[in-house]
C-alpha positions in Angstrom: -7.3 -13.9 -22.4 -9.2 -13.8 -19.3 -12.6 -12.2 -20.2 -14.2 -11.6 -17.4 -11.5 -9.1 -16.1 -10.3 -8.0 -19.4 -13.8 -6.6 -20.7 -14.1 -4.7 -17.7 -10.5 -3.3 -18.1 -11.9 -2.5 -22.1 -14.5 -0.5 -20.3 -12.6 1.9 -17.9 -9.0 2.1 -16.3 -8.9 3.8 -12.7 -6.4 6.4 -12.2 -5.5 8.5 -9.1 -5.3 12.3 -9.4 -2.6 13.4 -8.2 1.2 11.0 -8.0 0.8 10.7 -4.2 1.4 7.1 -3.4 -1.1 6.9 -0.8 -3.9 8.5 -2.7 -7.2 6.8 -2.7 -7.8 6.2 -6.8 -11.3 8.3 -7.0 -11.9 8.9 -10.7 -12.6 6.1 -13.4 -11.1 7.6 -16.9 -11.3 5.8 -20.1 -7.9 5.0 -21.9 -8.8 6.7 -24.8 -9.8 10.2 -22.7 -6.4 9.4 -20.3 -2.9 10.5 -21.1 -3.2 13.7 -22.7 -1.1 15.7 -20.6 2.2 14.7 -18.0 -0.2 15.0 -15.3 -2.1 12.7 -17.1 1.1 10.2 -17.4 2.4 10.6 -13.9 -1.7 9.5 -12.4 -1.6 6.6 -14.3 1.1 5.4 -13.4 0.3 6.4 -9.9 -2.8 4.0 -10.7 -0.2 1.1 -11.1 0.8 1.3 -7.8 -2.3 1.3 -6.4 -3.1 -2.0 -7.2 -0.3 -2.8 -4.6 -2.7 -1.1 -1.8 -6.5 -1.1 -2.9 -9.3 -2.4 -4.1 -12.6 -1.4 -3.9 -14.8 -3.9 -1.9 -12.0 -6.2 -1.2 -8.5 -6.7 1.2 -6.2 -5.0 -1.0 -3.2 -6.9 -2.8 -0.3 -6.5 0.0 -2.9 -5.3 2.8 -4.2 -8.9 3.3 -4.8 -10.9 0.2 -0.7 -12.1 -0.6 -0.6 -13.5 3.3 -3.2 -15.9 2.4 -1.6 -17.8 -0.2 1.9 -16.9 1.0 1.4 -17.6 4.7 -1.3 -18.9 5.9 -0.6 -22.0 3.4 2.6 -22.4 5.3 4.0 -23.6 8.8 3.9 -20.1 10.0 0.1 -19.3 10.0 -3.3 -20.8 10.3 -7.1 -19.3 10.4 -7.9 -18.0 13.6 -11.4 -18.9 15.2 -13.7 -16.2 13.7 -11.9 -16.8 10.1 -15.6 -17.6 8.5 -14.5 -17.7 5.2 -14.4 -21.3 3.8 -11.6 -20.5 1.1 -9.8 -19.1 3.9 -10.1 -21.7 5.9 -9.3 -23.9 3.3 -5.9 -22.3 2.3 -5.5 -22.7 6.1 -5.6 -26.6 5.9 -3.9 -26.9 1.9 -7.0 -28.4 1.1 -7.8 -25.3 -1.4 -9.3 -25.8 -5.0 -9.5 -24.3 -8.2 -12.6 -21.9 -6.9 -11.0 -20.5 -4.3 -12.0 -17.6 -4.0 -8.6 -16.2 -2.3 -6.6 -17.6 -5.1 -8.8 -15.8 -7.9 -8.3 -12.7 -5.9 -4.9 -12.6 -6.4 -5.3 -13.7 -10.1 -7.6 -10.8 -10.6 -5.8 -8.2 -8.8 -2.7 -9.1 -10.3 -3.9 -8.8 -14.4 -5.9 -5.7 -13.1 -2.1 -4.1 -12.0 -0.3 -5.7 -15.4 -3.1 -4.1 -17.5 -2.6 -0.4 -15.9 1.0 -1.1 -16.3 0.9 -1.9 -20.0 -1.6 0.9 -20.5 0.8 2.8 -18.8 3.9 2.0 -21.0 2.1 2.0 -24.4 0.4 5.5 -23.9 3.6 7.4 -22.4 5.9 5.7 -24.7 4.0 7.8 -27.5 4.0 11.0 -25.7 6.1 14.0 -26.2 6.8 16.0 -22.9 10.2 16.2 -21.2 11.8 13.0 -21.9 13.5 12.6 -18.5 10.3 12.4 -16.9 8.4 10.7 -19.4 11.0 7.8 -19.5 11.0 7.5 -15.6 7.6 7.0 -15.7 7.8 4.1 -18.1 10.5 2.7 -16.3 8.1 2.7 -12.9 5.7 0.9 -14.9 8.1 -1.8 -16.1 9.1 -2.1 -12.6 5.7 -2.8 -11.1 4.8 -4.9 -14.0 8.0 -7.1 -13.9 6.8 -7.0 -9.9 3.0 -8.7 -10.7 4.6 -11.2 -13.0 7.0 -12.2 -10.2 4.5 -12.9 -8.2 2.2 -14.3 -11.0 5.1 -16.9 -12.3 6.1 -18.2 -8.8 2.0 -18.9 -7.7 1.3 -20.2 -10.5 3.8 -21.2 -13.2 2.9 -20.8 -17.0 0.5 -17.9 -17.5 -0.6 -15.7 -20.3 2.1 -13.3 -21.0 0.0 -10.0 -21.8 2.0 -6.9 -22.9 -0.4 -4.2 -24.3 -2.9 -2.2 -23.3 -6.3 -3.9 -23.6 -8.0 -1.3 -25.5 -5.6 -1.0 -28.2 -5.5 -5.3 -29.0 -8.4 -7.4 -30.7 -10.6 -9.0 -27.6 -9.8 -12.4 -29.1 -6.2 -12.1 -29.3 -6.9 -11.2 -24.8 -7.8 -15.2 -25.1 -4.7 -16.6 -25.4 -2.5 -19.5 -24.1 -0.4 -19.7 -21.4 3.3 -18.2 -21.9 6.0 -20.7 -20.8 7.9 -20.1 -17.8 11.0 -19.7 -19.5 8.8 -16.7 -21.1 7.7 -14.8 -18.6 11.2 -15.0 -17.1 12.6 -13.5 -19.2 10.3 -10.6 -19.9 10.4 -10.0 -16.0 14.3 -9.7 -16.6 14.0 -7.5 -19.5 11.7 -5.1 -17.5 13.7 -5.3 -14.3 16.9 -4.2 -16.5 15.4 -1.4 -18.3 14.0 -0.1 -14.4 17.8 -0.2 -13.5 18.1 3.0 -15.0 15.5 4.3 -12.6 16.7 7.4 -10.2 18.1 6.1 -7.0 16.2 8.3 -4.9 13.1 11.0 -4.8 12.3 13.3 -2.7 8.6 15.1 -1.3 5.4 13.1 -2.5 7.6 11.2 -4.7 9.0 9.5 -2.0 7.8 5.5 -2.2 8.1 4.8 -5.8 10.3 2.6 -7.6 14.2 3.1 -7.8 17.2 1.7 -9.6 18.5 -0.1 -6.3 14.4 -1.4 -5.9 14.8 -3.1 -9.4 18.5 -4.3 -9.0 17.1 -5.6 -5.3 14.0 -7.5 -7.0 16.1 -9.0 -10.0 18.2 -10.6 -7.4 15.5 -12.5 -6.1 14.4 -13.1 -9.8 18.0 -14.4 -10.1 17.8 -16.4 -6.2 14.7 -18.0 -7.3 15.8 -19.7 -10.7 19.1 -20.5 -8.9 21.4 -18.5 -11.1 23.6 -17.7 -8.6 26.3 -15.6 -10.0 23.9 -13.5 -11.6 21.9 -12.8 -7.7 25.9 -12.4 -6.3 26.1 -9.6 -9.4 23.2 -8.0 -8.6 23.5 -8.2 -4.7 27.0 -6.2 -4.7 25.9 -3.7 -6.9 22.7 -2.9 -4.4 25.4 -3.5 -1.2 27.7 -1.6 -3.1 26.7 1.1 -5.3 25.9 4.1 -2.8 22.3 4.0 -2.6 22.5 4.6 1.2 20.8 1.0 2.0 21.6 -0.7 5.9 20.0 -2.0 8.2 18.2 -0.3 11.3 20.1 -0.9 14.5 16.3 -1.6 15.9 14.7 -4.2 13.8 11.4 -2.9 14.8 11.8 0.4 13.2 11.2 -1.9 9.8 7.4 -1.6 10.9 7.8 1.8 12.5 5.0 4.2 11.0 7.8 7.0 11.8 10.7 5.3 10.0 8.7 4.7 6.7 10.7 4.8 3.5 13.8 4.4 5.9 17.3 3.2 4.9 16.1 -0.6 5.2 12.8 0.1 3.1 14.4 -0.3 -0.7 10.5 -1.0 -1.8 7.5 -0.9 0.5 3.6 -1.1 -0.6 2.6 2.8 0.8 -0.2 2.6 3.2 -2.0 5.5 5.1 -4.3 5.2 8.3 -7.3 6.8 7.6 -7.0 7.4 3.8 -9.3 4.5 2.3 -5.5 2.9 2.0 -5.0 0.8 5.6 -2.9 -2.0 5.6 -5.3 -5.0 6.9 -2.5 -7.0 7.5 -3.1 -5.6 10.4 -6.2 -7.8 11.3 -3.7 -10.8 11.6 -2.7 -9.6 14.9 -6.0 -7.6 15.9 -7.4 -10.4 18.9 -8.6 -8.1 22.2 -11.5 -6.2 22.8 -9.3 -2.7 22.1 -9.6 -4.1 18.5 -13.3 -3.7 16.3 -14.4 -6.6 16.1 -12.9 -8.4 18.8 -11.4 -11.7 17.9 -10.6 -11.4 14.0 -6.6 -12.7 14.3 -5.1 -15.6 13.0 -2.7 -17.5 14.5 0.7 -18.8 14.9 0.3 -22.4 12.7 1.7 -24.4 15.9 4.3 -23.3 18.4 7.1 -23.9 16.3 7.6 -20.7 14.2 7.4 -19.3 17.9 10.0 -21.5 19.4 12.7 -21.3 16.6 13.5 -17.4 18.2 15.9 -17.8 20.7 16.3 -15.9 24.1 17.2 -12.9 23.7 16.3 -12.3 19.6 14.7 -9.2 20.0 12.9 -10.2 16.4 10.7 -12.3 18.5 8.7 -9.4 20.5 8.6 -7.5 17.2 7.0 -10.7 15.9 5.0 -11.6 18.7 3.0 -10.6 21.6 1.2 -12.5 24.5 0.4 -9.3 26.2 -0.7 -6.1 25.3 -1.2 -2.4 26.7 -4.2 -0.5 24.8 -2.5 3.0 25.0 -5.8 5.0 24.6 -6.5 3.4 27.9 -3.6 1.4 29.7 -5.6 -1.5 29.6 -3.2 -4.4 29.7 -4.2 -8.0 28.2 -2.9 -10.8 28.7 -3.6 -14.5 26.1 -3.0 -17.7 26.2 -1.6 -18.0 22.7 0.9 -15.8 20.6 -0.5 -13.1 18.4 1.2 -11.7 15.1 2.0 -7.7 16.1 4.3 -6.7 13.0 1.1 -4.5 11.3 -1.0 -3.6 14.4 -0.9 0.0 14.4 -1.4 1.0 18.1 -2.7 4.1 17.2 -5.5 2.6 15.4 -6.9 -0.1 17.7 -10.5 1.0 17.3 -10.1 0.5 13.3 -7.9 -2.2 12.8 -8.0 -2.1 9.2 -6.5 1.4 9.3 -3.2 0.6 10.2 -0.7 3.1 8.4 2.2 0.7 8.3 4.0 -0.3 5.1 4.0 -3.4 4.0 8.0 -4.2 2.7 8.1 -6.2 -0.3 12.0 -5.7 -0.4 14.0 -4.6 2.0 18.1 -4.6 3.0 17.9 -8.0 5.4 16.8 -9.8 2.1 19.7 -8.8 -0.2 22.4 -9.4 2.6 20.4 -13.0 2.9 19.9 -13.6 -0.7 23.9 -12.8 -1.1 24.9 -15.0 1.4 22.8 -17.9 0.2 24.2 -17.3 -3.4 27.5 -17.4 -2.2 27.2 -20.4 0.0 25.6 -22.1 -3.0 28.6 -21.4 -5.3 31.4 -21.5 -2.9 30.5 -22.4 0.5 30.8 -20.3 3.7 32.7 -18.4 2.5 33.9 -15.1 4.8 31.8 -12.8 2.8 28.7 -15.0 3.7 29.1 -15.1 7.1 29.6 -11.6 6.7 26.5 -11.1 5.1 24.5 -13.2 7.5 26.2 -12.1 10.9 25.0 -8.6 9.8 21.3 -9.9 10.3 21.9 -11.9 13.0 23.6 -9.1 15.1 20.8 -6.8 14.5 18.7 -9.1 16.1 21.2 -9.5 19.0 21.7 -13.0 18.2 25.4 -12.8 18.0 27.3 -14.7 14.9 26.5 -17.6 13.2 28.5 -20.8 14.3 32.3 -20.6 12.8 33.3 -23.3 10.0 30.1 -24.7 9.0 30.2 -27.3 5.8 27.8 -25.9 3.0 24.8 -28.0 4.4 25.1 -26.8 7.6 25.3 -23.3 6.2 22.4 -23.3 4.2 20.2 -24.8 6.9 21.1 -21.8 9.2 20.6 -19.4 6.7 16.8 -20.8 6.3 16.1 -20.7 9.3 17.3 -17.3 9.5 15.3 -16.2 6.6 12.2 -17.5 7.9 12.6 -15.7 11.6 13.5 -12.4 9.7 10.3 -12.6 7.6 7.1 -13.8 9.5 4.3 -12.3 8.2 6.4 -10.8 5.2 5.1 -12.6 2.2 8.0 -14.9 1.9 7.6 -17.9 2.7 5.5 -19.9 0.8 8.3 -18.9 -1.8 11.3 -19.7 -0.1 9.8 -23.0 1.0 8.9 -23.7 -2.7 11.9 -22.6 -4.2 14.0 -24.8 -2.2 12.3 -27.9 -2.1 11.0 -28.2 1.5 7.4 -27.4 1.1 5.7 -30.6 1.7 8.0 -31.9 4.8 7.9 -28.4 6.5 4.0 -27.9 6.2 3.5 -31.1 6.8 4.8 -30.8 10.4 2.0 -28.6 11.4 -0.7 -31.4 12.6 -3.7 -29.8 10.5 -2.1 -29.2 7.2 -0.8 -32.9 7.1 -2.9 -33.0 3.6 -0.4 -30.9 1.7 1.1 -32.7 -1.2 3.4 -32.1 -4.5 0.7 -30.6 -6.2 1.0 -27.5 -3.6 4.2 -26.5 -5.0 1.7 -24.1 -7.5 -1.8 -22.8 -6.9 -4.2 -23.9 -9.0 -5.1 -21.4 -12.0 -9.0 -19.9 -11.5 -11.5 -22.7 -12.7 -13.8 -19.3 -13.0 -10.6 -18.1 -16.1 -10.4 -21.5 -17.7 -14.5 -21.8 -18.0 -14.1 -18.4 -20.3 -10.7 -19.5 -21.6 -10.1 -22.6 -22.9 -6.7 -21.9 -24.0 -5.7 -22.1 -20.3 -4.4 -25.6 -18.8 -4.8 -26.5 -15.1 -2.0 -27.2 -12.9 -1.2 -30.7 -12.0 -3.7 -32.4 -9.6 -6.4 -29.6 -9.3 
């Protein structure tokens, strides 16, 4: 498959060394040298999750790097002024090609967190401590793998479908074609459903890692996004109902609240730590006064209109926003002309932006209680229990209740909307606007992304893989 990150994988696997979530990986361990003991077991798959937070030299995975493709491609964000990057820039105006060098970033990082996965699962599967233990930890790995594929399947549609550890395959056989979507669909599924069995909770350093109501919450949006609705309804009332504890906060900005981490709306959050060689730089999305290093690194709202849908009183839209802002090292109060993104900007780390300790929620209770409703709407219409499920969200943000007797249509365009003012800056939705269709006439609103086309409904596949891979065919129209 893809040389030029495989051979380095051949060479050495990094593995943190201890199964704290926010550890920094420090040691480089061969494969063959790794897995000897549990300890050995429980850092590797410790090293699986890392890939979710860090990377050395670059913006880690879910610190920075998803918002690009996800966000910043959409209606919701553009490249601020000191955004100097010219593949960031070019995300920023869909006018992105196959050497971006964002897009092979997340290519990279992806295959880099698949490959520790399937290291991972070979190498415990053949070990012989206590077999509770040693099954969870497969089970993680599953979980996180299923996780990268997700993400790999929805950006970019057929890929190679790798499932062993590097060292232990033939180079050659690395090389191979592209899996068909259908494919890596269904090994997601098969992954997700072995992960079911999962615990439903940990406690101490374990806290953070992957449970049973984390893989029945991510197959429903494995379900939601290949429209098999009664399988996402299944799946949704076994997370809304099966006693994991899950509900919302009564404060919605407790969600990105250092001090409510892991909370009961957190079913699965990438772990970041200020401080720890592990900051979230979302945070450098919002990060746009002279509190911040750097001074003026944010991005921006893509036009007012993701600020305008919030109305009066949604108490989403300060969480979301700001226009003013108190330094509290100094009480120095700022005030902008434009809207800033605030949901990562730690205010306890203004002098190192890219410190933040906030998680970064890749699922979370407001998206099942969505995803249900939308499911059900789709199969029966507005039906009690979806407006139910959606009032429950729009409460929370003090909103009151959706509109009484909707038709279907009318239904289904509220609950967009209400998915995309629940999840600005969330990774969602560059997803949600491909999976339902709208990509092209919502982006193309936005007066400097009026370029977008058909052929944005995938990213193009790294013209760096295909030049060392020739079994690899580009997307349509790059």
């Amino acid at each position: 498959m893809i040389k030029n990150i495989f051979l380095g994988i051949l060479i050495a696997i990094a593995f943190t060394s201890c199964n704290k979530l926010n550890e920094n990986p420090v040691s480089v361990i061969t494969a063959a040298q790794s897995f000897q003991t549990q300890a050995d077991a429980v850092a590797g798959v410790t090293a699986v999750y890392s890939e979710l937070i860090y990377d050395a030299g670059e913006q880690p995975m879910y610190g920075r790097n998803i918002n690009f493709l996800t966000d910043m491609t959409t209606d919701d964000l553009a490249a601020g002024p000191s955004a100097i990057n010219p593949y960031v820039r070019a995300l920023s105006a869909d006018t992105y090609d196959a050497s971006n060098d964002r897009v092979l970033a997340i290519w990279r990082q992806t295959y880099v967190g698949i490959n520790r996965a399937n290291v991972a699962v070979d190498k415990i599967s053949a070990m012989t401590f206590d077999q509770t233990t040693r099954l969870r930890l497969v089970r993680e790995a599953k979980f996180l793998r299923a996780l990268y594929y997700f993400n790999l399947v929805r950006f970019f549609g057929a890929v190679p479908l790798v499932l062993h550890d590097a060292t232990s395959v033939d180079i050659t056989s690395l090389k191979t074609n592209q899996s068909t979507v259908t494919q890596v669909y269904q090994q997601i599924i098969a992954d997700l459903t072995e992960a079911e069995n999962l615990p439903a909770t940990y406690t101490g350093a374990d806290i953070g890692r992957a449970t049973a109501g984390a893989a029945k919450s991510l197959l429903v949006k494995v379900y939601l996004t290949q429209k098999d609705w009664a399988n996402t309804i299944l799946k949704a009332k076994e997370v809304m109902n099966g006693g994991y504890g899950y509900a919302l906060f009564a404060n919605y900005a407790d969600v990105f609240n250092k001090s409510a981490k892991n909370g009961k709306e957190h079913i699965f959050s990438a772990q970041f730590e200020a401080n720890s060689g592990t900051g979230n730089t979302s945070t450098l999305m919002g990060a746009s006064f002279t509190g911040f290093a750097g001074k003026v690194p944010a991005d921006l709202p893509a036009d007012t209109g993701v600020y305008n849908i919030f109305t009066a009183g949604d108490t989403r839209k300060a969480v979301t926003f700001y226009k003013t802002f108190t330094n509290p090292a100094t009480g120095t109060k700022y005030t902008f002309a434009s809207n800033y993104f605030r949901k990562y900007v730690d205010s306890t780390e203004l002098s190192t932006p890219a410190q933040s300790g906030i998680n970064f929620p890749i699922l979370r209770y407001a998206d099942v209680l969505l995803m249900y409703a939308e499911a059900v709407n789709e199969t029966s219409g507005p039906t009690a229990d979806a407006y139910n499920a959606i009032n429950l969200v729009r409460n929370r943000a003090n909103i009151g209740d959706l509109t009484a007797g909707l038709t279907q249509s009318a239904f289904r365009d509220a609950l967009y909307l209400e998915r995309r003012k629940e999840f600005v800056q969330e990774a969602q939705r560059w997803f949600d606007l491909v999976r339902t269709g709208r990509l092209v006439e919502a982006v193309s609103k936005v007066a400097a992304k009026t370029g977008v086309s058909t052929k944005n409904y995938l990213f193009p596949i790294p013209q760096s893989e295909i030049s060392v891979n020739s079994g690899l065919i580009q997307n349509t129209g790059y």
